[in-house]
C-alpha positions, -999 to +999 in steps of 0.1 A: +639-696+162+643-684+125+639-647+118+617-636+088+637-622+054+617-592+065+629-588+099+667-589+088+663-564+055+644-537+082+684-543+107+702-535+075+717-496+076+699-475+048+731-476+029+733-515+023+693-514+017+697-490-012+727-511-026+700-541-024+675-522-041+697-511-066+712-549-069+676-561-075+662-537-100+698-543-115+688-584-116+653-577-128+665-562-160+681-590-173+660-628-167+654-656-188+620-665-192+618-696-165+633-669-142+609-641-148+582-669-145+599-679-110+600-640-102+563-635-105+553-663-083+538-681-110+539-720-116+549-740-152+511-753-140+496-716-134+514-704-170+500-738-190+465-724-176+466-692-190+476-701-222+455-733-224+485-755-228+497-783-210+525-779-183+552-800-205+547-775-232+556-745-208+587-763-198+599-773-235+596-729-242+625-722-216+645-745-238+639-728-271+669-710-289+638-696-307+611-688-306+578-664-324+578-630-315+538-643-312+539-668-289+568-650-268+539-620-267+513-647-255+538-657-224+546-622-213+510-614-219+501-644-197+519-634-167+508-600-169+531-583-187+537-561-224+561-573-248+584-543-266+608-551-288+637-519-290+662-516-312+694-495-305+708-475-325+739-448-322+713-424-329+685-439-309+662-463-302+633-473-321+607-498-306+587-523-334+555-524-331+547-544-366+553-576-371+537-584-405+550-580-443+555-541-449+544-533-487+576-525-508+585-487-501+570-487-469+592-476-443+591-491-404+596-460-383+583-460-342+592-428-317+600-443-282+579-428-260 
């Protein structure tokens, strides 16, 4: 008989389930968009639904090079989440929170939190 994932992770010493943990948080930091979708437990189906789209649409965005910063928001947003865009910097980061034309002389300036 098969033993659940469960089962096996509680046998593991506390040493190799702290290098898992760390090896998954790790993982989690870094997906591409189809695999954050997989990683949520949500369909291509689920995701059209939210963004009332129709499934083949939600497949053609994994493919995208590129893509606007607006409809990547709407995704994220979709399954739940908050897009930030960071930028580093030697001297820090900044995250963008505007998007549209500043005036001329305006200057784009965010403190990370």
């Amino acid at each position: 008989m098969a033993k659940s994932f469960e089962t096996l992770r509680e046998r593991l010493i506390p040493e190799a389930q702290a290098r898992a943990h760390e090896k998954t948080a790790h993982m989690m930091k870094d997906m591409a968009l189809h695999e954050l979708r997989s990683a949520r437990d949500l369909t291509q189906g689920a995701l059209a639904e939210q963004l009332n789209l129709e499934q083949p649409a939600i497949s053609k965005l994994k493919r995208r090079a590129e893509m606007y910063v607006s409809t990547l928001r709407k995704y994220i947003e979709a399954m739940g989440g908050e897009l930030a865009i960071i930028a580093h910097f030697p001297e820090g980061d900044v995250r963008m929170n505007r998007f549209q034309e500043l005036e001329e002389g305006e200057i784009l300036k965010t403190v990370v939190r």
